[in-house]
PLY file of the C-alpha trace (Angstrom):
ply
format ascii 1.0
element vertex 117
property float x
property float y
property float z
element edge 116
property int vertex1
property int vertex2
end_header
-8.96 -0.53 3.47
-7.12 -3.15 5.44
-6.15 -6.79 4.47
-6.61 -9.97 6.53
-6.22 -13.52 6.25
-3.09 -13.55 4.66
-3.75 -10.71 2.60
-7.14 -12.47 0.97
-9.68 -10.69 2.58
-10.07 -6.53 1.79
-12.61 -4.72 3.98
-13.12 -1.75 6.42
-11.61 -1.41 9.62
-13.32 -2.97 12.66
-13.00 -4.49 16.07
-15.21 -4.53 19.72
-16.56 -1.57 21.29
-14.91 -1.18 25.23
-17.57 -0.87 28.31
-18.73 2.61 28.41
-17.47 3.71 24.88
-19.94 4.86 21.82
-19.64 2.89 18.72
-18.56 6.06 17.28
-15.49 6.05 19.38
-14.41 2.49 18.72
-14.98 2.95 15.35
-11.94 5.83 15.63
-10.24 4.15 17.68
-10.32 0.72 15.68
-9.49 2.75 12.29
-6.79 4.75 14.28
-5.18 0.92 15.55
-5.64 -0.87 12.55
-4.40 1.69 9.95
-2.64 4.47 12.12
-4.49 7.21 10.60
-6.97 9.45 12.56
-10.67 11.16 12.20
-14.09 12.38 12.58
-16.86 11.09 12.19
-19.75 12.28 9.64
-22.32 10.27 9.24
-23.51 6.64 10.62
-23.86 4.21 7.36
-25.43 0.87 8.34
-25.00 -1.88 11.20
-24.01 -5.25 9.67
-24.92 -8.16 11.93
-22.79 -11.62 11.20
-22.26 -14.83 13.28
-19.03 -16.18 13.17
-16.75 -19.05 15.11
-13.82 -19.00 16.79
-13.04 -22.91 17.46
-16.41 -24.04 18.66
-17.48 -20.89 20.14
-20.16 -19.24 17.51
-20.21 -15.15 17.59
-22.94 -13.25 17.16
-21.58 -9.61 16.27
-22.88 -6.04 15.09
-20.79 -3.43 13.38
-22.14 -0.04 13.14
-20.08 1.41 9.58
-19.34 5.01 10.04
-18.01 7.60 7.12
-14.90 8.99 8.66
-13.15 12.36 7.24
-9.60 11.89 7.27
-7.37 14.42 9.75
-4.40 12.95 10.21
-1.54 10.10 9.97
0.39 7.96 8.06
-0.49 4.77 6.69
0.80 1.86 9.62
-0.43 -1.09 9.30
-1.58 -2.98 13.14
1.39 -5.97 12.72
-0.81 -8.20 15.14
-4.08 -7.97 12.94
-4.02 -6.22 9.85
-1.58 -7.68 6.58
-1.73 -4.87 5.08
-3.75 -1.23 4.65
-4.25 1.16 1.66
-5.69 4.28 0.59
-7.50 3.47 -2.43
-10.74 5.35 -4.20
-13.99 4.89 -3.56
-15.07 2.73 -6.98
-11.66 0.50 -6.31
-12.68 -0.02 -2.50
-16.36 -1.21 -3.30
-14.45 -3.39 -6.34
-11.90 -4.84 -3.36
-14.04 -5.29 -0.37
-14.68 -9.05 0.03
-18.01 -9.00 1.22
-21.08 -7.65 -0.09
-22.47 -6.13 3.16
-19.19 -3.95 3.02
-19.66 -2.98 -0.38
-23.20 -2.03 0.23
-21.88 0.45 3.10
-19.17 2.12 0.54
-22.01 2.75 -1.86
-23.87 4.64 0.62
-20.90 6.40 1.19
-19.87 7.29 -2.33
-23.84 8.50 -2.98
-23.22 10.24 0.53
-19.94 11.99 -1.15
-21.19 12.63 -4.56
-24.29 14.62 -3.43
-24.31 18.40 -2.94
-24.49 19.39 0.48
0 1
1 2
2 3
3 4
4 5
5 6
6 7
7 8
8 9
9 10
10 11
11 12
12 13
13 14
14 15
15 16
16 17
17 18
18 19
19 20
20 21
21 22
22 23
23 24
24 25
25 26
26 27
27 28
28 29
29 30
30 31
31 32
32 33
33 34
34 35
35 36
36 37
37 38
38 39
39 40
40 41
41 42
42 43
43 44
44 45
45 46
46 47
47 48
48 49
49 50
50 51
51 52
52 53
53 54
54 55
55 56
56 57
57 58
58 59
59 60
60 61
61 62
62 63
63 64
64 65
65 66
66 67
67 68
68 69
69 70
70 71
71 72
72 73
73 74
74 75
75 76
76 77
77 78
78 79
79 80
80 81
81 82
82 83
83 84
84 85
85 86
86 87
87 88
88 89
89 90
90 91
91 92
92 93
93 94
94 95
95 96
96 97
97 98
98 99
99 100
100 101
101 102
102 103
103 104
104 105
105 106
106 107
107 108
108 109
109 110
110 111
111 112
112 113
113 114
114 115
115 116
């Protein structure tokens, strides 16, 4: 999970998906920018649409949540967007994340996890 906002806000790693890149790709490369640690991709787990504003401009935005298997890397922090990031269990990240959308996704994923494949 990273931090933002000063360390208020807990949540899943994120950003804006290049030209000519699949969501699946930004979504490794965000998590690999924000948090320094690397993976592949299992399973798509929702698309959260928000609005948002930046001054006066108003966002619209989609993020497509993806369950990730960890390969590789150590925990790093991105100094320029992220106030922190943590490894933390499933039942503590759904507890943390700061918006319900979010912890909606991590429930899919922990049913996702805790079912025999």
């Amino acid at each position: 999970m990273i931090a933002t906002h000063n360390g208020k806000r807990w949540g899943l790693p994120k950003g804006h998906v290049r030209r000519g890149e699949t969501s699946e790709a930004a979504a490794l490369r965000e998590i690999a920018e924000e948090t320094g640690l690397h993976g592949v991709v299992q399973t798509h787990l929702t698309t959260i649409e928000y609005w948002f504003r930046i001054g006066t401009l108003r966002i619209h935005k989609y993020v497509d949540l993806f369950l990730v298997q960890y390969t590789l890397g150590d925990i790093q922090p991105q100094p320029s967007e992220v106030d922190a990031a943590e490894w933390v269990d499933i039942e503590s990240a759904i507890a943390r994340a700061s918006f319900q959308r979010e912890r909606d996704a991590l429930s899919s994923a922990r049913l996702i996890l805790s079912t025999p494949r």
